[in-house]
N, C-alpha and C positions, 0 to 999 in steps of 0.2 A: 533610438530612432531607427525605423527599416527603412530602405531606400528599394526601388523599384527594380530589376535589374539592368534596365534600360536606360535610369538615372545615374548607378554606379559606372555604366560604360560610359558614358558622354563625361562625369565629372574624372574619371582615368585621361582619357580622351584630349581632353581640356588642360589637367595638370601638365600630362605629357608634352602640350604641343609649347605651356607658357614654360616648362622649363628648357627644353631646345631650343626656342627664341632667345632666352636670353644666355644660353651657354652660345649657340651662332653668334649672337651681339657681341657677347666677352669677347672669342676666338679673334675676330675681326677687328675689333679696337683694341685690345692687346698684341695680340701676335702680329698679325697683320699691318696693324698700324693705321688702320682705314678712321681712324675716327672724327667727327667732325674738327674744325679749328679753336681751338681754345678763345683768340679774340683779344690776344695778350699783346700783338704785336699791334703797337698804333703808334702813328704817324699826324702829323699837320699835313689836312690833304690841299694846304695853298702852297707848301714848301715840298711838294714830292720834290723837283728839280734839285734838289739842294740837300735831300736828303743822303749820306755817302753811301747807301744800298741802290739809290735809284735813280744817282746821278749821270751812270754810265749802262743805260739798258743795254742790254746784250745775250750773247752765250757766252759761257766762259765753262771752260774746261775746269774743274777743281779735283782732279782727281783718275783714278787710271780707268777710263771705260764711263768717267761720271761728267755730270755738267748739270750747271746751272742757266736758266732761261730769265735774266729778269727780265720784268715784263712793268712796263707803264698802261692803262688801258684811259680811253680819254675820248672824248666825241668823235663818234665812229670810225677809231682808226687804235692799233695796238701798234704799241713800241717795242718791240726792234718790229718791223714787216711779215718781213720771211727769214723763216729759221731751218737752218741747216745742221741735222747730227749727223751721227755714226750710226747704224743698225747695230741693236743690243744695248744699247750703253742707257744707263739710266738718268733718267734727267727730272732734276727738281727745278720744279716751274715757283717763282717768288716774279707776286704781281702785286697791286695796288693800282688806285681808281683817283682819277685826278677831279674830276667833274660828278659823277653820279654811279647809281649803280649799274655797273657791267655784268655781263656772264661769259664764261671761257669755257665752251664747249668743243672736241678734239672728236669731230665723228667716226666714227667707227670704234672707236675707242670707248671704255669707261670713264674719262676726263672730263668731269663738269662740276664746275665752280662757281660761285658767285662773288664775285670783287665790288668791295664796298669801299668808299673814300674815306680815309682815317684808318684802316686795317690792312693790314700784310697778310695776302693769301697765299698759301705753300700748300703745292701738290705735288705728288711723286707720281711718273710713268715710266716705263720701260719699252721702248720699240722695238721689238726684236724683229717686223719684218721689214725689209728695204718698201718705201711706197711714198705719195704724196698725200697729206690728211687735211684736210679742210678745219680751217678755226674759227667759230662760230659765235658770236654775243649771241647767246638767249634769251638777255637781261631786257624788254624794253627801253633806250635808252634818248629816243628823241625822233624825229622825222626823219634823221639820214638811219637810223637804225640798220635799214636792210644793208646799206653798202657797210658794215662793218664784220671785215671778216680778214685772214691771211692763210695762209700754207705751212705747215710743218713738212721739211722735207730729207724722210732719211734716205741715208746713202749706205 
């Protein structure tokens, strides 16, 4: 079979662009780490209160530079309010959704999540510059929707 030489460029073209897509995808889900939530973590979302991950929402220090954010999310309001780190220190965000689905959007940032009821969502960010960041539901989540929001604020 001859091909045209215009057909050989587009189907070069074409190969080239499907095999960097998904050597980009590996890189990033592998190395990286970025890859979506497995879906493995669930919960009874009438017992989050009582659940011993989400009984005591908070930050908690686990480590030198590190922390953790649990997070409750629930009719237009997130548990803890307002969160205060360190500049630099890396913080793993573990939420869950007591009522419906939420969205945990961190603007300016790459942080955006969507929290569903019955699952344990886990994100990783790093704040390296001192500032105040606005915390945003994305998720549609009822008529008070828009007043759902807090401050991330590092120091």
């Amino acid at each position: 079979m001859k091909f045209h030489r215009a057909e050989e460029i587009f189907l070069v073209i074409g190969v080239a662009i499907l095999v960097l897509s998904m050597v980009i995808t590996g890189y990033q889900g592998f190395a990286k780490q970025m890859g979506p939530p497995s879906g493995m973590e669930t919960l009874d979302p009438e017992k989050v209160d009582e659940h011993e991950l989400f009984s005591e929402p908070g930050v908690y220090e686990v480590g030198e530079n590190k922390y953790q954010v649990v997070m409750t999310l629930q009719a237009f309001q997130f548990t803890p309010n307002n969160i205060e780190i360190p500049a630099g220190a890396e913080v793993e965000f573990i939420m869950t959704s007591k009522d419906v689905i939420h969205g945990f959007q961190v603007a300016g940032t790459n942080l955006n999540a969507m929290v569903m009821p019955g699952y344990i969502q886990r994100i990783k960010q790093t704040f390296d510059e001192p500032g105040e960041f606005l915390v945003l539901c994305n998720e549609y989540c009822g008529i008070g929707h828009q007043l759902m929001g807090t401050t991330i604020t590092v120091k």
